[in-house]
C-alpha positions as CSV (number, residue, x, y, z in Angstrom):
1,X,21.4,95.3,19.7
2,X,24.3,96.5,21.6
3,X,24.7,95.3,25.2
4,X,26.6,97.1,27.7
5,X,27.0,95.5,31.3
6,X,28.9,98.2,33.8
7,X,30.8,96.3,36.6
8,X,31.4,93.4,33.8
9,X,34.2,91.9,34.4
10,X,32.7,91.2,38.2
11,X,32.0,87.6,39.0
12,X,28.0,88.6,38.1
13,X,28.6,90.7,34.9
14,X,31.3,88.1,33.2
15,X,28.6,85.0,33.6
16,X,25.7,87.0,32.7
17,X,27.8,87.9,29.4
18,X,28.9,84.3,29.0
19,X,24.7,83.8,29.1
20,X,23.9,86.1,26.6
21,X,26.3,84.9,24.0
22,X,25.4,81.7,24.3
23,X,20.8,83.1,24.2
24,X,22.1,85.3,21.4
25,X,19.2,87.5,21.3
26,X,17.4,90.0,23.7
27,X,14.0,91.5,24.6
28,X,14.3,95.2,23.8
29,X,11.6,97.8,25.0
30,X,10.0,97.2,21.3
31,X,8.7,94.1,22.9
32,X,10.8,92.3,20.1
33,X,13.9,89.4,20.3
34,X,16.8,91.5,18.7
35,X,19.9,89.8,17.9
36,X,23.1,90.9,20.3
37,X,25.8,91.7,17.9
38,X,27.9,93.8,20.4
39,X,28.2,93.0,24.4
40,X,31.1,95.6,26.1
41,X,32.0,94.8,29.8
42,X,32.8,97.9,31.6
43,X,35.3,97.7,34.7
44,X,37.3,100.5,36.9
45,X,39.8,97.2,36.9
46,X,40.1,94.6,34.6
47,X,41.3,91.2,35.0
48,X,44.8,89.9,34.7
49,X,42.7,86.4,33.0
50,X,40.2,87.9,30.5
51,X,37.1,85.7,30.4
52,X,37.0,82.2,28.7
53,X,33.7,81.5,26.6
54,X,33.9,85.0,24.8
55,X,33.8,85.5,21.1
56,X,34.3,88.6,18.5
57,X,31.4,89.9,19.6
58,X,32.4,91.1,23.3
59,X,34.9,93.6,24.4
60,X,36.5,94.7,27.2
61,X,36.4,98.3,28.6
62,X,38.7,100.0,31.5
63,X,36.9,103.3,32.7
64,X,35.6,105.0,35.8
65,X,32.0,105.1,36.1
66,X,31.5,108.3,37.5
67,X,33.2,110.4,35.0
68,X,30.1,111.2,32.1
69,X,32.5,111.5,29.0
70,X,32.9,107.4,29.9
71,X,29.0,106.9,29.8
72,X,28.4,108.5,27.1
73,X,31.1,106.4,25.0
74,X,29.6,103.6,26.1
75,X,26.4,104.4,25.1
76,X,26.4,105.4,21.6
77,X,23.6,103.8,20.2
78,X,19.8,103.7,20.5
79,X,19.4,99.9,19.8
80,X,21.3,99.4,23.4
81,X,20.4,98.0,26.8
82,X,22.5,98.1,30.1
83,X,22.9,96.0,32.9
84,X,24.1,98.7,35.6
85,X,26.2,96.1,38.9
86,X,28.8,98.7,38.7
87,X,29.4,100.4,42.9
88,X,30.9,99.6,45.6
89,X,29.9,97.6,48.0
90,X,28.9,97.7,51.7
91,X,32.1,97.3,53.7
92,X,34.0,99.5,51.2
93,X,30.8,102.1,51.1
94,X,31.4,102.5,55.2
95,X,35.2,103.0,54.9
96,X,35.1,105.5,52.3
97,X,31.8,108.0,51.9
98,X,32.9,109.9,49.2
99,X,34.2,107.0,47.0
100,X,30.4,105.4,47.3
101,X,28.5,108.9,46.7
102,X,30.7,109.4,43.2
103,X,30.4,106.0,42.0
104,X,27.2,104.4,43.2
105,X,25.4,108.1,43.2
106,X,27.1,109.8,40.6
107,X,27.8,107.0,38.3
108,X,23.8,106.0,38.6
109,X,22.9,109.1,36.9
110,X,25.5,109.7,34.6
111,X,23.9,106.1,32.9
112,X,20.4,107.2,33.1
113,X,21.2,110.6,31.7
114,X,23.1,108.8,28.8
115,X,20.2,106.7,27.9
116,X,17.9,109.6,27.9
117,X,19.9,111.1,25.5
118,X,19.0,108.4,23.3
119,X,15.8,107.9,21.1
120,X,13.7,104.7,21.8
121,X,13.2,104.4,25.8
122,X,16.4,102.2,25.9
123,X,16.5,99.3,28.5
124,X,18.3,99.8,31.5
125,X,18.4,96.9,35.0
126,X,19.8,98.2,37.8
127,X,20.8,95.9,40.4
128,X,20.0,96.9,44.2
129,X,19.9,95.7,47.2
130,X,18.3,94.4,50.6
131,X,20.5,96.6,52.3
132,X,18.3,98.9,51.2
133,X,16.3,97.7,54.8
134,X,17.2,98.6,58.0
135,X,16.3,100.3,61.4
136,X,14.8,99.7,64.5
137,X,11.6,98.9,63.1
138,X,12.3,96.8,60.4
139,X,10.5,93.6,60.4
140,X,12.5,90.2,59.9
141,X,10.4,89.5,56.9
142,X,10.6,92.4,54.3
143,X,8.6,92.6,50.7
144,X,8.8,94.5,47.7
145,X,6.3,96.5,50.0
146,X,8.2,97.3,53.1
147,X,9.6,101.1,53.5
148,X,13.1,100.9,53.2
149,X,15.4,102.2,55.5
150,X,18.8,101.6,54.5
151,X,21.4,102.3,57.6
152,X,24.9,102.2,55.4
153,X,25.9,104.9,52.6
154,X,25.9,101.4,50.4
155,X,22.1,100.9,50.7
156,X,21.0,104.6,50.8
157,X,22.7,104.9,47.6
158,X,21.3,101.9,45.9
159,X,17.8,103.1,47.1
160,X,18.5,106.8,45.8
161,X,19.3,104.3,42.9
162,X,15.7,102.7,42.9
163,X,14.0,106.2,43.0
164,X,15.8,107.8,40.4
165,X,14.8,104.3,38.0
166,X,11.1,104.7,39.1
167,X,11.1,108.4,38.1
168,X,12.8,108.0,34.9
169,X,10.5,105.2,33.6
170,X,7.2,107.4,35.0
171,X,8.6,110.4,32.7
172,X,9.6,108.1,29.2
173,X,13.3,108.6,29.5
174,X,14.1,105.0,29.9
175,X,12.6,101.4,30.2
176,X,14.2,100.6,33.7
177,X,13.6,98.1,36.0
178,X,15.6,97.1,39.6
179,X,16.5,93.9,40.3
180,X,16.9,94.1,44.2
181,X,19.3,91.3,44.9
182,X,19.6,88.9,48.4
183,X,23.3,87.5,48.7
184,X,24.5,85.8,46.1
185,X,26.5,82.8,46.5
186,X,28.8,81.0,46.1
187,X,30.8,83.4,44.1
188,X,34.5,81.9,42.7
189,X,37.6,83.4,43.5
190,X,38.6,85.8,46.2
191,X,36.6,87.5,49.4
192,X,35.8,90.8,48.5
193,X,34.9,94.2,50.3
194,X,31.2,93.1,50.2
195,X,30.2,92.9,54.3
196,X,28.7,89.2,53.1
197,X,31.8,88.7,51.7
198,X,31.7,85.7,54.1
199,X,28.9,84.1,52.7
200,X,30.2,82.6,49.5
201,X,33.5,82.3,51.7
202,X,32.0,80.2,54.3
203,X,31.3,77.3,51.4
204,X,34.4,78.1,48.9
205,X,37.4,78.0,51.5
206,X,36.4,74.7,52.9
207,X,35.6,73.3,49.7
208,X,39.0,74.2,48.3
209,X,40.5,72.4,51.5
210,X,41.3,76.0,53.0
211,X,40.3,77.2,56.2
212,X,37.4,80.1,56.6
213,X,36.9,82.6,59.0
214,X,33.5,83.6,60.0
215,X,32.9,87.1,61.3
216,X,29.4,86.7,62.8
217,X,27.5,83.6,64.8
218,X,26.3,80.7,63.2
219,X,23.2,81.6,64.3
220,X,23.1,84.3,61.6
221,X,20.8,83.9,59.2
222,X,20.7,85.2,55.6
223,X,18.9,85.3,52.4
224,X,20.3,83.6,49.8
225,X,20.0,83.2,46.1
226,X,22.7,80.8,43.7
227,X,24.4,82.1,40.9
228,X,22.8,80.1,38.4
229,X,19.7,81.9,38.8
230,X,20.8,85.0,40.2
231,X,22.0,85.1,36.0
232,X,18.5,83.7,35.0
233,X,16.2,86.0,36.8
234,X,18.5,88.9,35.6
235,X,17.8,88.2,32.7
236,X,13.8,87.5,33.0
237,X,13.4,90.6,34.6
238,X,15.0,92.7,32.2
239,X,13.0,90.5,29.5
240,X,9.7,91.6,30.8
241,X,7.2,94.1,29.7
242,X,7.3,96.9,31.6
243,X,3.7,97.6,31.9
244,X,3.7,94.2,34.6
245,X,5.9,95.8,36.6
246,X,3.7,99.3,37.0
247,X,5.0,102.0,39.1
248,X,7.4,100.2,41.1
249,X,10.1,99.6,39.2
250,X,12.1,97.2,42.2
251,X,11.5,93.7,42.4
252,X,13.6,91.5,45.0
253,X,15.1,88.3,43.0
254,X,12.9,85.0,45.4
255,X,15.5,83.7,47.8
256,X,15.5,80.9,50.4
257,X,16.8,82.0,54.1
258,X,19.3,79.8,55.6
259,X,21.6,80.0,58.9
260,X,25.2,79.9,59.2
261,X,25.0,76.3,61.1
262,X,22.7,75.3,57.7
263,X,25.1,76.6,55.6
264,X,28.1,74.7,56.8
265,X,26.0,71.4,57.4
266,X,24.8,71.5,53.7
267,X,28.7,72.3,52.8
268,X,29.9,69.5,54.7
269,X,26.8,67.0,53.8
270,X,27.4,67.6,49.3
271,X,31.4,67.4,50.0
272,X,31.2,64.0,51.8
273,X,29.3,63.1,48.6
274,X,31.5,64.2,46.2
275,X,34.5,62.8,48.0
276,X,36.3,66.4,48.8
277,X,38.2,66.8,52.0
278,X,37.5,70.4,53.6
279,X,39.0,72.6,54.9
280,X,37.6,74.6,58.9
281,X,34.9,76.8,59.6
282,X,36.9,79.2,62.4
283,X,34.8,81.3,64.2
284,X,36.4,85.0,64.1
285,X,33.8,87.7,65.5
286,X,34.2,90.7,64.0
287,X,32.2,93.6,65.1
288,X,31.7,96.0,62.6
289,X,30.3,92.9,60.0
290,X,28.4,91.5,62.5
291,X,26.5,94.9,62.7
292,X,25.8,95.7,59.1
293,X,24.5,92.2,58.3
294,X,22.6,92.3,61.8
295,X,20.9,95.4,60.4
296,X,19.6,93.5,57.4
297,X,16.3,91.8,57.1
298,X,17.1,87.7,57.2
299,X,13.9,87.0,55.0
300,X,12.3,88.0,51.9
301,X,8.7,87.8,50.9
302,X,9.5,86.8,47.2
303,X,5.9,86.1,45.9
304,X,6.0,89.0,43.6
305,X,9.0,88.3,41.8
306,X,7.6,84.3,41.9
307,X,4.6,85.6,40.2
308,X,6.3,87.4,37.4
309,X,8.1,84.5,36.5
310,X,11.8,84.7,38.5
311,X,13.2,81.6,39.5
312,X,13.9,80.4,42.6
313,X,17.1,77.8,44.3
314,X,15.3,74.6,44.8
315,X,17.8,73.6,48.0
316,X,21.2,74.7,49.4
317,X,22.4,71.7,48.5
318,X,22.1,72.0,44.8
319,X,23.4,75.4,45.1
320,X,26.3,73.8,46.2
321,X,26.6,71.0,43.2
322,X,26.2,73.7,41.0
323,X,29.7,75.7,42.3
324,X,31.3,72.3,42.3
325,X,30.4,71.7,39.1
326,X,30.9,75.5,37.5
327,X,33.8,76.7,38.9
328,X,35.5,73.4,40.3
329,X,35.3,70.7,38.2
């Protein structure tokens, strides 16, 4: 089976490949293990540092994903399945319209299109969003229930996203599912154009002795999932039979809510076990961020994706050890 992960060389895409080498084999719609012989990770950008942990079996792909001619190289076999994170994300969606409409519009179709092309109902995962919610009348708690609302090009993109999945695996053209994702922390490396951004930032700069500037009040409160099993219900979800799933293709990945005064008091409570020395937590208020998160819901009903089997963070705090120990140590 051939693997394709769009978006791959993202923080996301390069530890799910890393996961996949290491399982070796994956559900396809047959119902059946079948052994992964090719993974390609597919990036607008690649990095200057290709991934460690990769063997013969991977490569690396520079192309834009909302030119078809790209797809369709990509996708070249029947025995395939694809992890679509390629987009971008919610800050850079605002700032340029016609940038998210190409690539998280335009690039959504040109994959489903390719794997309808194919024979066999070929796989496909899409990763969305609870930025997908929004309005005045969205409830603080949402489910995989709740009428979305989405009030960023970002989340109206990722929900056009979710239709277009659900209508695709009504008709036969693909196997898809939609893994709606909370924020995932704490993600190595650099902030990003991601509006929550600040949410891996908010442990990672103090932990690497730097100082972090918040953009909304600690009394924000978000939904969180660790990368660990951000990776590991990824994976379940696109393992599972479709017929559990039934009409509605989106499932939110079960989070745990936590404020920003939690998040900090967790951060500061696992360093002073582990002996690191951290860096400030600056309050900066920035208006526009404050906003868009503001306009998302700050708890998720996960009992359906619980019920299907996803995993679920035991604490904040071992959400923590486990960054230490991934990307630190």
């Amino acid at each position: 089976m051939k693997v394709v992960i769009t978006g791959g060389t993202g923080f996301i895409g390069q530890m799910l490949a890393r996961r996949l080498l290491a399982k070796g084999t994956l559900i396809s719609a047959s119902g059946r293990p079948e052994i992964i012989d090719e993974i390609v990770l597919s990036d607008f950008y690649l990095p200057e540092v290709l991934p460690e942990e990769l063997d013969d079996r991977v490569s690396i792909v520079s192309g834009d994903i909302s030119d078809p001619a790209t797809i369709n190289a990509l996708v070249d076999r029947d025995d395939i399945a694809v992890f679509h994170f390629a987009s971008v994300v919610s800050a850079g969606g605002e700032k340029d319209f016609d940038m998210a409409m190409r690539v998280n519009l335009d690039g959504a179709r040109h994959v489903l299109e390719a794997l309808r092309n194919r024979g066999g109902m070929p796989k496909l995962l899409f990763t969305s969003s609870l930025a997908t919610f929004g309005g005045d009348a969205m409830p603080s708690r949402v489910s995989d229930t709740t009428k979305p609302n989405p009030q960023t090009t970002y989340g109206m993109t990722k929900f056009i996203g979710e239709l277009m999945i659900n209508d695709y695996a009504r008709k036969g053209f693909v196997d898809g599912r939609v893994a709606r994702l909370p924020n995932i922390i704490i993600r190595p490396g650099k902030p990003n154009a991601a509006a929550s951004s600040f949410n891996s930032g908010i442990f990672r700069e103090p932990l690497n002795g730097e100082t972090c500037s918040l953009p909304v009040s600690r009394d924000t409160v978000m939904a969180d999932l660790g990368h660990r099993n951000t990776v590991e219900g990824i994976i379940t979800l696109m393992e599972l039979d479709g017929d559990k799933l039934g009409s509605d293709r989106a499932v939110f990945l079960p989070s745990r809510s936590f404020s920003m005064h939690e998040c900090v008091a967790a951060m500061e409570k696992v360093a002073a076990a582990r002996g690191i020395k951290t860096g400030d937590v600056v309050d900066k208020p920035d208006p526009l961020i404050q906003t868009i998160i503001s306009g998302w819901p700050t708890e998720i009903d996960s009992s359906r994706g619980l019920a299907l089997g996803l995993p679920q963070d035991q604490s904040l705090e071992q959400v923590i050890e486990d960054y230490i120990d991934d990307f630190m140590d």
